[in-house]
SEFIZA-3560 file (N, C-alpha, C; in Angstrom, 3 decimals):
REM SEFIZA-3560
<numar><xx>-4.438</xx><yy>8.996</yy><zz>-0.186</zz><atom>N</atom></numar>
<numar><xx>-4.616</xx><yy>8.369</yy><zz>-1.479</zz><atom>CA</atom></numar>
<numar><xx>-3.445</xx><yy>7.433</yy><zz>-1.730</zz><atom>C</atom></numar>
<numar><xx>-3.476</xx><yy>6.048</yy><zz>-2.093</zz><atom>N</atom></numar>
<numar><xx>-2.714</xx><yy>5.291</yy><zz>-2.939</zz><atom>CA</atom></numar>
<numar><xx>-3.301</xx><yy>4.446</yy><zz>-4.188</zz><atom>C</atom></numar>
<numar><xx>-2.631</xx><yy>3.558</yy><zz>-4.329</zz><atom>N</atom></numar>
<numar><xx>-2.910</xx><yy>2.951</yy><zz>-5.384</zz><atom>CA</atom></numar>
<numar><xx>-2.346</xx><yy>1.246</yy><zz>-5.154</zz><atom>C</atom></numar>
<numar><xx>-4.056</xx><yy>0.663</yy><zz>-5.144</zz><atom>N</atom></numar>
<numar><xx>-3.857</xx><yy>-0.824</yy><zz>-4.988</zz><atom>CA</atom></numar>
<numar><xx>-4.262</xx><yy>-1.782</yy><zz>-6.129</zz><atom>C</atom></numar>
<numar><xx>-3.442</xx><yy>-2.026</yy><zz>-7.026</zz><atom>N</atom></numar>
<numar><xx>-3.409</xx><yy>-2.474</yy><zz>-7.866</zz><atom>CA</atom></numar>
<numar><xx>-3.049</xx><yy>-1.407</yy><zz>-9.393</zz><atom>C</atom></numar>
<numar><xx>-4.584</xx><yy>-1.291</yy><zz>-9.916</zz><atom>N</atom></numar>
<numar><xx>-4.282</xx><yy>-0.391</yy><zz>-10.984</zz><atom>CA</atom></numar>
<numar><xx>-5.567</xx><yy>0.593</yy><zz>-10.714</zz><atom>C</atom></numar>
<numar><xx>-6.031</xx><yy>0.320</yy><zz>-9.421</zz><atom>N</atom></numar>
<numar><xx>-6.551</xx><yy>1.666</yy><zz>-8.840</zz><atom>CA</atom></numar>
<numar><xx>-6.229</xx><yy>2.884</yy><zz>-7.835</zz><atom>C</atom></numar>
<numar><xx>-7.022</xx><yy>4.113</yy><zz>-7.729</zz><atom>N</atom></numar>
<numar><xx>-6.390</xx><yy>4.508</yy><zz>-6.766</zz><atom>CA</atom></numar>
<numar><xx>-7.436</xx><yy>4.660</yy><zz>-6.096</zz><atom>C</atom></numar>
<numar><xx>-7.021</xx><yy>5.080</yy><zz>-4.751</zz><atom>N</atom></numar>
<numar><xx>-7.757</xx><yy>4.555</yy><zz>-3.159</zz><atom>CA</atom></numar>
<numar><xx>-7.554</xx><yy>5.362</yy><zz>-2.618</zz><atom>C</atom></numar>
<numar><xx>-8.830</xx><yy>6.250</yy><zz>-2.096</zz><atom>N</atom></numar>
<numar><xx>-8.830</xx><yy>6.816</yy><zz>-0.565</zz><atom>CA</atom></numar>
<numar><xx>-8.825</xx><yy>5.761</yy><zz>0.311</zz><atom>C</atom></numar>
<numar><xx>-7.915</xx><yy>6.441</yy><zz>1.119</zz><atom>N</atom></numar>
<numar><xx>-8.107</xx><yy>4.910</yy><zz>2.783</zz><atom>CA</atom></numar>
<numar><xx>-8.069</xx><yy>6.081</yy><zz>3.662</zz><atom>C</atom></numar>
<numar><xx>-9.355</xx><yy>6.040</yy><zz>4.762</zz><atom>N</atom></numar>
<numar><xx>-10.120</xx><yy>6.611</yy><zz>5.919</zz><atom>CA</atom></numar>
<numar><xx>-8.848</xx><yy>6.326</yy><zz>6.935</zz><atom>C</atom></numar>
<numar><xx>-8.201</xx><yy>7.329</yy><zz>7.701</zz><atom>N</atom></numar>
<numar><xx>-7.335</xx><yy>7.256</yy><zz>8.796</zz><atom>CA</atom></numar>
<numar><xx>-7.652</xx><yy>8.388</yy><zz>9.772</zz><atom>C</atom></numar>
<numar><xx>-7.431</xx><yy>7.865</yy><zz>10.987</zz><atom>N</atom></numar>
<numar><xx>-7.375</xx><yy>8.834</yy><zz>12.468</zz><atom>CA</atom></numar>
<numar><xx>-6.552</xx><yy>10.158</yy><zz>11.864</zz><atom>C</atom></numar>
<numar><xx>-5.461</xx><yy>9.822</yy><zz>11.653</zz><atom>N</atom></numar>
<numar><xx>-4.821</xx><yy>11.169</yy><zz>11.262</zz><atom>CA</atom></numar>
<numar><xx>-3.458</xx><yy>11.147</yy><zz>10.832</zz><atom>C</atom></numar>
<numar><xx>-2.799</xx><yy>12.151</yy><zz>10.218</zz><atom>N</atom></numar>
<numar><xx>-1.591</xx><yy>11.622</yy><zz>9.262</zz><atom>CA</atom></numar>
<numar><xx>-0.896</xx><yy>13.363</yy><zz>9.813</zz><atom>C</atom></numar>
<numar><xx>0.404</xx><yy>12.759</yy><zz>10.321</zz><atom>N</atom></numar>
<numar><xx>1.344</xx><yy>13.450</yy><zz>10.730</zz><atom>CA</atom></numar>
<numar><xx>2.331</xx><yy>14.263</yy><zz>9.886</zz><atom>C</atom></numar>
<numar><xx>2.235</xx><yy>13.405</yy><zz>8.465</zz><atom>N</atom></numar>
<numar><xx>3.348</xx><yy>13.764</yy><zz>7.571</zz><atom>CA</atom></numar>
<numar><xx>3.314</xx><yy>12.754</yy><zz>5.835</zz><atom>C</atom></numar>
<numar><xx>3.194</xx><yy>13.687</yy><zz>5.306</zz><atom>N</atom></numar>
<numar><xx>2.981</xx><yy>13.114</yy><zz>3.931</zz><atom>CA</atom></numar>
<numar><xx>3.976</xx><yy>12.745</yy><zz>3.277</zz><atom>C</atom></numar>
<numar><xx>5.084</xx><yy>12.135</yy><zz>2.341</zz><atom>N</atom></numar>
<numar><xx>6.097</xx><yy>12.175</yy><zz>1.774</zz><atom>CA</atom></numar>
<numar><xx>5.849</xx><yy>11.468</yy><zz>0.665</zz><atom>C</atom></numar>
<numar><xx>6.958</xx><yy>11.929</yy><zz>-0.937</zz><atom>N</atom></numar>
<numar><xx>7.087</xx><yy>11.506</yy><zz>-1.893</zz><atom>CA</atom></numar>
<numar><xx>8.651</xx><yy>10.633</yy><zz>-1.581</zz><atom>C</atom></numar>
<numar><xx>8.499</xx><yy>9.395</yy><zz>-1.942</zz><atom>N</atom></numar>
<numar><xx>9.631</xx><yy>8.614</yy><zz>-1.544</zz><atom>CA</atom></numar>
<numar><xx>10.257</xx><yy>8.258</yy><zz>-2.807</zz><atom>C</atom></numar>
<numar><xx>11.071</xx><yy>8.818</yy><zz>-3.680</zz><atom>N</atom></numar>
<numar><xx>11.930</xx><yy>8.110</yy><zz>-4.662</zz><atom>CA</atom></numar>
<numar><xx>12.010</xx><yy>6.291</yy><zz>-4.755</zz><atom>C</atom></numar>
<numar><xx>11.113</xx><yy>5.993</yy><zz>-6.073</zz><atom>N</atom></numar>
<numar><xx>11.682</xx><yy>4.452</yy><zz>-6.015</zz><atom>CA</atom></numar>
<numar><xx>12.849</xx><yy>4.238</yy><zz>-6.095</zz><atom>C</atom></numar>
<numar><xx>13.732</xx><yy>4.778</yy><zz>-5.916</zz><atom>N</atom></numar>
<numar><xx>15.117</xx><yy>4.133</yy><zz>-6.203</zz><atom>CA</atom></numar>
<numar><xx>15.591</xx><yy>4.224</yy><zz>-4.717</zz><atom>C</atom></numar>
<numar><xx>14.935</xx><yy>4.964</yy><zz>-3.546</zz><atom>N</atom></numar>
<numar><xx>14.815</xx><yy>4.766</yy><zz>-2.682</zz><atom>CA</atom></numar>
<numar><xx>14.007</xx><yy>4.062</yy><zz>-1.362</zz><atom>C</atom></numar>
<numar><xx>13.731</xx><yy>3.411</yy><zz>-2.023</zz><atom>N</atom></numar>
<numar><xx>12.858</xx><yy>1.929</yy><zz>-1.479</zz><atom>CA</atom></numar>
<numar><xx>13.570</xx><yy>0.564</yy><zz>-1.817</zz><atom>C</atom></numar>
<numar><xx>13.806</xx><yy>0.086</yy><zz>-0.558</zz><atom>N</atom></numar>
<numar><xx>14.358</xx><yy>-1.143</yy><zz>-1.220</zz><atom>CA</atom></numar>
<numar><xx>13.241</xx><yy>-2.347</yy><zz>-0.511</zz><atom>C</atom></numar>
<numar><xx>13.200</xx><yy>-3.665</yy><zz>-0.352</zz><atom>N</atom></numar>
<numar><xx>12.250</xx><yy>-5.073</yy><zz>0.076</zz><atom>CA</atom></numar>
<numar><xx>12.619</xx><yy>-4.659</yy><zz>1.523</zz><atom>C</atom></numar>
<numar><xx>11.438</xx><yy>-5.394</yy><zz>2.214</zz><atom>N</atom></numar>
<numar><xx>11.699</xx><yy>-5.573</yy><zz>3.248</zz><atom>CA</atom></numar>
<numar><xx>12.679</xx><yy>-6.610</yy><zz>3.807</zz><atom>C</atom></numar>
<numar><xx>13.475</xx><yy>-5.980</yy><zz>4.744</zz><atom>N</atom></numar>
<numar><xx>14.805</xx><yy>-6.674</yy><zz>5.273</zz><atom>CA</atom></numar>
<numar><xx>14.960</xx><yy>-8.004</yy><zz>5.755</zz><atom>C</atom></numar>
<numar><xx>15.616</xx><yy>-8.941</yy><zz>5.638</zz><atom>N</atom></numar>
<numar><xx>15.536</xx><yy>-10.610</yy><zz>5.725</zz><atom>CA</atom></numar>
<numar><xx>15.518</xx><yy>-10.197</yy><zz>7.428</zz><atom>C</atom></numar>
<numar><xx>16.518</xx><yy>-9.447</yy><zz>8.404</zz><atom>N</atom></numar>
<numar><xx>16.182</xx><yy>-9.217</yy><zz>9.513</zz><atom>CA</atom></numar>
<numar><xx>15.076</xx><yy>-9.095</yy><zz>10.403</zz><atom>C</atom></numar>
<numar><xx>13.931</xx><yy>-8.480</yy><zz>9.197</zz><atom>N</atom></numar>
<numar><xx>12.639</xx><yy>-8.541</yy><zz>9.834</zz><atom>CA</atom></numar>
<numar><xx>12.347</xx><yy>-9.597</yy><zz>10.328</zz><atom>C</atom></numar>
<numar><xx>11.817</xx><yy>-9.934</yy><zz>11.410</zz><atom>N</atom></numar>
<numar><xx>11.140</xx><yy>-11.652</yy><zz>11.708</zz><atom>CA</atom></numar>
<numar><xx>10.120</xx><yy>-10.943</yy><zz>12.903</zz><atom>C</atom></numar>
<numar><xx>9.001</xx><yy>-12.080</yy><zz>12.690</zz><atom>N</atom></numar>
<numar><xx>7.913</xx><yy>-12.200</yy><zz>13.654</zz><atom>CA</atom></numar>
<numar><xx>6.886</xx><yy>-11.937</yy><zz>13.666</zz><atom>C</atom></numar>
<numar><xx>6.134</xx><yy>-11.655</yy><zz>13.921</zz><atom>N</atom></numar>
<numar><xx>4.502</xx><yy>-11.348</yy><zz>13.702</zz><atom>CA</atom></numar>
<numar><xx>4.400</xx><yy>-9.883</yy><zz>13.396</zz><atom>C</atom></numar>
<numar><xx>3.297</xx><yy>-10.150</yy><zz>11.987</zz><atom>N</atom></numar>
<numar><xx>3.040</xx><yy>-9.062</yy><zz>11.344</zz><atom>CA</atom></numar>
<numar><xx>4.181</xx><yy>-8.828</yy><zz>9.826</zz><atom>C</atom></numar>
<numar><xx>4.798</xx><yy>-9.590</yy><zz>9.910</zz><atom>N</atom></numar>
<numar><xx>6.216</xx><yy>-9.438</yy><zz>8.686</zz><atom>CA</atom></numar>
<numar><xx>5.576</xx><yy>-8.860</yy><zz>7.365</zz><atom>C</atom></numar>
<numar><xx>4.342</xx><yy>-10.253</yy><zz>7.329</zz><atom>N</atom></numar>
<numar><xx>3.512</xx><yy>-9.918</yy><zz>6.187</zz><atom>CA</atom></numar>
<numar><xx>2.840</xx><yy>-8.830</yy><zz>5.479</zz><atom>C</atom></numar>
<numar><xx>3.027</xx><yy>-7.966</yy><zz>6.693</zz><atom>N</atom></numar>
<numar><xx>2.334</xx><yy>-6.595</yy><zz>5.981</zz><atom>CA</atom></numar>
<numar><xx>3.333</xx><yy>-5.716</yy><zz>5.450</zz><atom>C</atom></numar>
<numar><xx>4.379</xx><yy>-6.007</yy><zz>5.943</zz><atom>N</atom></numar>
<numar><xx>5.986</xx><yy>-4.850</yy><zz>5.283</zz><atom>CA</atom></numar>
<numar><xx>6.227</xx><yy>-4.993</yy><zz>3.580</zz><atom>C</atom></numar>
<numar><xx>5.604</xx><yy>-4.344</yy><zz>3.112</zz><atom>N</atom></numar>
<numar><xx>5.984</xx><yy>-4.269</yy><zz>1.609</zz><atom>CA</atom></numar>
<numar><xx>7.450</xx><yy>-3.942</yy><zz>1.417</zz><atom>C</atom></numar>
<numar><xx>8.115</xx><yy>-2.763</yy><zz>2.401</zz><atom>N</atom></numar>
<numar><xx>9.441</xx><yy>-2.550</yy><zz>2.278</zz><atom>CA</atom></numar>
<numar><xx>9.999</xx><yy>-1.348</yy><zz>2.791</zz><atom>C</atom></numar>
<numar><xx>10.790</xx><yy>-0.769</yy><zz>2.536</zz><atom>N</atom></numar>
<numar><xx>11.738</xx><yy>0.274</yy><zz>3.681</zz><atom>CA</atom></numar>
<numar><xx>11.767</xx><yy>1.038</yy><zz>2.942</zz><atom>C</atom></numar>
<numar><xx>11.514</xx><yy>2.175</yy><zz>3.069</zz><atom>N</atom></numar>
<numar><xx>11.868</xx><yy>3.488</yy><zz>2.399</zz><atom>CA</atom></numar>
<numar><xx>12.975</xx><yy>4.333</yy><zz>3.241</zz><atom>C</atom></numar>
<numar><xx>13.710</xx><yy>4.434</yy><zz>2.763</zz><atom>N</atom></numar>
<numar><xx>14.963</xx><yy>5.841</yy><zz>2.986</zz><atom>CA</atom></numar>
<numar><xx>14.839</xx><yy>7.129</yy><zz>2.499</zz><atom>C</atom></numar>
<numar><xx>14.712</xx><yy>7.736</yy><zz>3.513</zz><atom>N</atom></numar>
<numar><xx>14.734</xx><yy>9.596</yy><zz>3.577</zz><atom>CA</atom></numar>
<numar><xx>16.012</xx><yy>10.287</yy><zz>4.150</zz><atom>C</atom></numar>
<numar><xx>16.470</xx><yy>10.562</yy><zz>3.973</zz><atom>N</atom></numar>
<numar><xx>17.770</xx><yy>11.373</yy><zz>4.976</zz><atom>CA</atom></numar>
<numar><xx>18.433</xx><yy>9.938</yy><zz>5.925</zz><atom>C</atom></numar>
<numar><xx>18.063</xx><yy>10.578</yy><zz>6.966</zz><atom>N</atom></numar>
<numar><xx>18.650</xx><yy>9.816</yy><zz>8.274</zz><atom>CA</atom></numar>
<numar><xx>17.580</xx><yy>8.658</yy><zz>8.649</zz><atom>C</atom></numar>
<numar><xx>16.280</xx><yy>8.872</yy><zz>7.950</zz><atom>N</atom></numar>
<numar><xx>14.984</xx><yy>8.143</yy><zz>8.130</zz><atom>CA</atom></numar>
<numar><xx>15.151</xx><yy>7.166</yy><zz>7.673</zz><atom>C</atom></numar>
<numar><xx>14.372</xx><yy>5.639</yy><zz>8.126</zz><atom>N</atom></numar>
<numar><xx>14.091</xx><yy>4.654</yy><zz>7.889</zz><atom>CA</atom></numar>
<numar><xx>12.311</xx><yy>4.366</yy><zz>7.844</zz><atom>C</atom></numar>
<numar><xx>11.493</xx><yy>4.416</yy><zz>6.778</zz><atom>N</atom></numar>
<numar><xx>10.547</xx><yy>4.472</yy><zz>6.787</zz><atom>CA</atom></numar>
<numar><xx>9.699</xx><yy>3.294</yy><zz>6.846</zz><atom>C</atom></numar>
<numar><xx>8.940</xx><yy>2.421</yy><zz>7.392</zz><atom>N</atom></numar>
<numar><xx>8.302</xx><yy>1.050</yy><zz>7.247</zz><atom>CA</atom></numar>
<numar><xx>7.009</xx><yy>0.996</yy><zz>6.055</zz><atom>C</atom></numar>
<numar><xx>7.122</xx><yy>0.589</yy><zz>5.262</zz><atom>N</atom></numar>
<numar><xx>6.522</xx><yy>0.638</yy><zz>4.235</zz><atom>CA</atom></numar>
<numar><xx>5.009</xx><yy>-0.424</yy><zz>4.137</zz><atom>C</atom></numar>
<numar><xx>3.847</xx><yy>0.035</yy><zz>4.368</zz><atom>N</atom></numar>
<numar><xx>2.636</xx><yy>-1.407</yy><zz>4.416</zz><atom>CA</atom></numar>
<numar><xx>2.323</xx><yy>-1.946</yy><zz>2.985</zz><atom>C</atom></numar>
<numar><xx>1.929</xx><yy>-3.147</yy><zz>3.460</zz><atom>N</atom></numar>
<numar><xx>1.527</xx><yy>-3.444</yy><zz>2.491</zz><atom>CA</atom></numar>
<numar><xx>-0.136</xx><yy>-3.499</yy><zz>1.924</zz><atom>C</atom></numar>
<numar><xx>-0.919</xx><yy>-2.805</yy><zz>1.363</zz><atom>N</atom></numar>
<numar><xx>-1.901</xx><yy>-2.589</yy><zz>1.761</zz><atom>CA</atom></numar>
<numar><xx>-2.722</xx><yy>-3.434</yy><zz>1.340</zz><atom>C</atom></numar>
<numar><xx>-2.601</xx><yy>-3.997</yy><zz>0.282</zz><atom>N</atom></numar>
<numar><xx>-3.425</xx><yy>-5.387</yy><zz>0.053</zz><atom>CA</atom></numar>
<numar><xx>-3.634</xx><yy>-6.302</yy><zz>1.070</zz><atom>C</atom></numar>
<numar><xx>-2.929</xx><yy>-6.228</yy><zz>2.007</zz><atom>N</atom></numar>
<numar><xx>-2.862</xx><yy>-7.005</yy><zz>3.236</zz><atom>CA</atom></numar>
<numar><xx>-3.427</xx><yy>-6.388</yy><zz>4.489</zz><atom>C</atom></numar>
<numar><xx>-4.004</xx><yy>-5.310</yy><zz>4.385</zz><atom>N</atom></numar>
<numar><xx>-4.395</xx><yy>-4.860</yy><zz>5.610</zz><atom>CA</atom></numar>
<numar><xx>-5.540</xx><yy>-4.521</yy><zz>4.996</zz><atom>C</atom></numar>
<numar><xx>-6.596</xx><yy>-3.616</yy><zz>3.816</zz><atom>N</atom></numar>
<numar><xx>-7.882</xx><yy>-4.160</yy><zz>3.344</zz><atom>CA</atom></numar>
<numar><xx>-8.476</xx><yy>-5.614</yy><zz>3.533</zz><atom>C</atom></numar>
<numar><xx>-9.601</xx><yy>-5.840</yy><zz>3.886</zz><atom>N</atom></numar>
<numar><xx>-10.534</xx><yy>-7.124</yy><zz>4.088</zz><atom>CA</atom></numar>
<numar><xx>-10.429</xx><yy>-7.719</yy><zz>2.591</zz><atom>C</atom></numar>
<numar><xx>-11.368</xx><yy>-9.096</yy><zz>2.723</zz><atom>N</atom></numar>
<numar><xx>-11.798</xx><yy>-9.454</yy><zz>1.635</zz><atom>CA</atom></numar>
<numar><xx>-12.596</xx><yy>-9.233</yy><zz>0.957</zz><atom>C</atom></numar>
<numar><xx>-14.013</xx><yy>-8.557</yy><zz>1.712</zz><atom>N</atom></numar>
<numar><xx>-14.599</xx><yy>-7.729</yy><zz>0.808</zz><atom>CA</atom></numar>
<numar><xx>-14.540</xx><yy>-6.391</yy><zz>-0.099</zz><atom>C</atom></numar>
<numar><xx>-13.517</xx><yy>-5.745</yy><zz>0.472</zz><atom>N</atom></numar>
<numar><xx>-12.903</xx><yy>-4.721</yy><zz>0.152</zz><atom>CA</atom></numar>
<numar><xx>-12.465</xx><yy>-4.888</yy><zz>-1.174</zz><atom>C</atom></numar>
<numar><xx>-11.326</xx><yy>-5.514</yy><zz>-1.225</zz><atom>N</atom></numar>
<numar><xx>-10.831</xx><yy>-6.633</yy><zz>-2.563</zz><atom>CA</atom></numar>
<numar><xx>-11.968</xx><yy>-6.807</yy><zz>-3.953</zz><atom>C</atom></numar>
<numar><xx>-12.730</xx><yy>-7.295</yy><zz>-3.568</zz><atom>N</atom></numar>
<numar><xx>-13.925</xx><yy>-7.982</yy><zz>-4.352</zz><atom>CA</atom></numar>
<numar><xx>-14.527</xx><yy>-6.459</yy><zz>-4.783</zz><atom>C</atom></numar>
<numar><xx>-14.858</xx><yy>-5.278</yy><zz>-3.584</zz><atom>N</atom></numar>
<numar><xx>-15.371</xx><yy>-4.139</yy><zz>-4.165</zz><atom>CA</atom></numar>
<numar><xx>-14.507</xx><yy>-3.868</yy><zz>-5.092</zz><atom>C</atom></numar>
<numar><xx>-12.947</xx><yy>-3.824</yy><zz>-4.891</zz><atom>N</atom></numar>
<numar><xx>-11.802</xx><yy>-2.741</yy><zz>-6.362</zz><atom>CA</atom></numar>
<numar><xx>-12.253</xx><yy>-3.596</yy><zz>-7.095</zz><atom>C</atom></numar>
<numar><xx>-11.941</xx><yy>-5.013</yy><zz>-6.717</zz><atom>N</atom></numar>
<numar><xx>-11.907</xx><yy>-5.642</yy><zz>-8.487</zz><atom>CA</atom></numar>
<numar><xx>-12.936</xx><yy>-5.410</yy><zz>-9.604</zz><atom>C</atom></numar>
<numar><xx>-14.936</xx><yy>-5.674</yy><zz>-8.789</zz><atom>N</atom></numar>
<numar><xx>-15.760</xx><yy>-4.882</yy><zz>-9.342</zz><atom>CA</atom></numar>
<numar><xx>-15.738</xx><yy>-3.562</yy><zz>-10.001</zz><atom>C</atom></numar>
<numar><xx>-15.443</xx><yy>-2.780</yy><zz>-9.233</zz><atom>N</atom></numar>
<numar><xx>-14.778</xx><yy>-1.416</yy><zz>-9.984</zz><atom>CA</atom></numar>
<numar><xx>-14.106</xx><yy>-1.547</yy><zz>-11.290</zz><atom>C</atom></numar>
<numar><xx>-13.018</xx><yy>-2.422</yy><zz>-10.900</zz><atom>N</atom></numar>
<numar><xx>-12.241</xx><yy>-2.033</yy><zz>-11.619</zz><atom>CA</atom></numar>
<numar><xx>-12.214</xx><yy>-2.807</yy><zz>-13.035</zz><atom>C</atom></numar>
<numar><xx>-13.734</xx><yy>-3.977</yy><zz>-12.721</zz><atom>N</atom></numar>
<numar><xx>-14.068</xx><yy>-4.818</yy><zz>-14.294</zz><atom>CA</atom></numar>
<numar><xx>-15.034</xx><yy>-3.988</yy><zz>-14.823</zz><atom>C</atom></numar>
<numar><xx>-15.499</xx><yy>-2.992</yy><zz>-14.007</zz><atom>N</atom></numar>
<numar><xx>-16.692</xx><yy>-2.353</yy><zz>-14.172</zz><atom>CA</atom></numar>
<numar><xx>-15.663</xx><yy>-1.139</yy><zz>-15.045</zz><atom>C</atom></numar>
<numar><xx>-14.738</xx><yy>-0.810</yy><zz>-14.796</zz><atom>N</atom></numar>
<numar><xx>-13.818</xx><yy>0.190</yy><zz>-16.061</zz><atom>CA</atom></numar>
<numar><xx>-13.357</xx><yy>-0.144</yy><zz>-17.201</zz><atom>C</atom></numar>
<numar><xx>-13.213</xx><yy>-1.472</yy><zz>-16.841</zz><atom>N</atom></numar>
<numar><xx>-13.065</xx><yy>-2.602</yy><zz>-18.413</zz><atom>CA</atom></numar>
<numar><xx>-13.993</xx><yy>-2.483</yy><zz>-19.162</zz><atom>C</atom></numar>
<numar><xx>-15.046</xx><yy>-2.520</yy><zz>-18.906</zz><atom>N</atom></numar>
<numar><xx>-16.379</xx><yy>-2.719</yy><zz>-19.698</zz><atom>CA</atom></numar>
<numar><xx>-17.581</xx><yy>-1.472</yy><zz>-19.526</zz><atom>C</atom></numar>
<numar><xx>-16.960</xx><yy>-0.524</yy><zz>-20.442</zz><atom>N</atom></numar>
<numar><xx>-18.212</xx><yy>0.822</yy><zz>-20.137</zz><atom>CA</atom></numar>
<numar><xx>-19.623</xx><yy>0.692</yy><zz>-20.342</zz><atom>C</atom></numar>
<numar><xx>-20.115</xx><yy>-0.382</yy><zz>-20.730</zz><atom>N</atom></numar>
<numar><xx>-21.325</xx><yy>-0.704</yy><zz>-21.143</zz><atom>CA</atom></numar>
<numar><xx>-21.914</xx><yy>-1.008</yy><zz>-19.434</zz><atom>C</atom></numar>
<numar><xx>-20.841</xx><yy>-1.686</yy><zz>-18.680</zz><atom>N</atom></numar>
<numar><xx>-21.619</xx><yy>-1.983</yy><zz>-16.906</zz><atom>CA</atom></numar>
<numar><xx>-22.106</xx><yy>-1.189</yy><zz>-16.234</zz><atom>C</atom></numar>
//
């Protein structure tokens, strides 16, 4: 489960090794060091202990139709009459 935009989202995965709650004050942007293909998807770095976590960006890895489904949804919560 996350949350893309001002919804929240199941996203379908092979399998998940490890779950974590990451303190925002422990997240910082992704690093100017980053360079090269794929940059675009790094929302940003999360810090755990000794961990360095790569953070996605998920608006960027959902399609465009995908997109168009939340937003429906989510005009469709605007307006209870839809």
């Amino acid at each position: 489960m996350t949350e893309i935009g001002s919804k929240r989202v199941g996203i379908v995965v092979d399998s998940v090794s490890e779950v974590l709650n990451i303190p925002l004050e422990n997240i910082e942007g992704a690093p100017e060091m980053v360079s090269g293909v794929g940059t675009e998807y790094i929302q940003g770095v999360g810090k755990m202990d000794e961990r360095l976590i790569i953070m996605l960006d998920l608006t960027m890895v959902i399609t465009t139709d995908e997109k168009r489904e939340l937003e429906s949804v989510e005009a469709q919560g605007n307006n209870p009459a839809a």
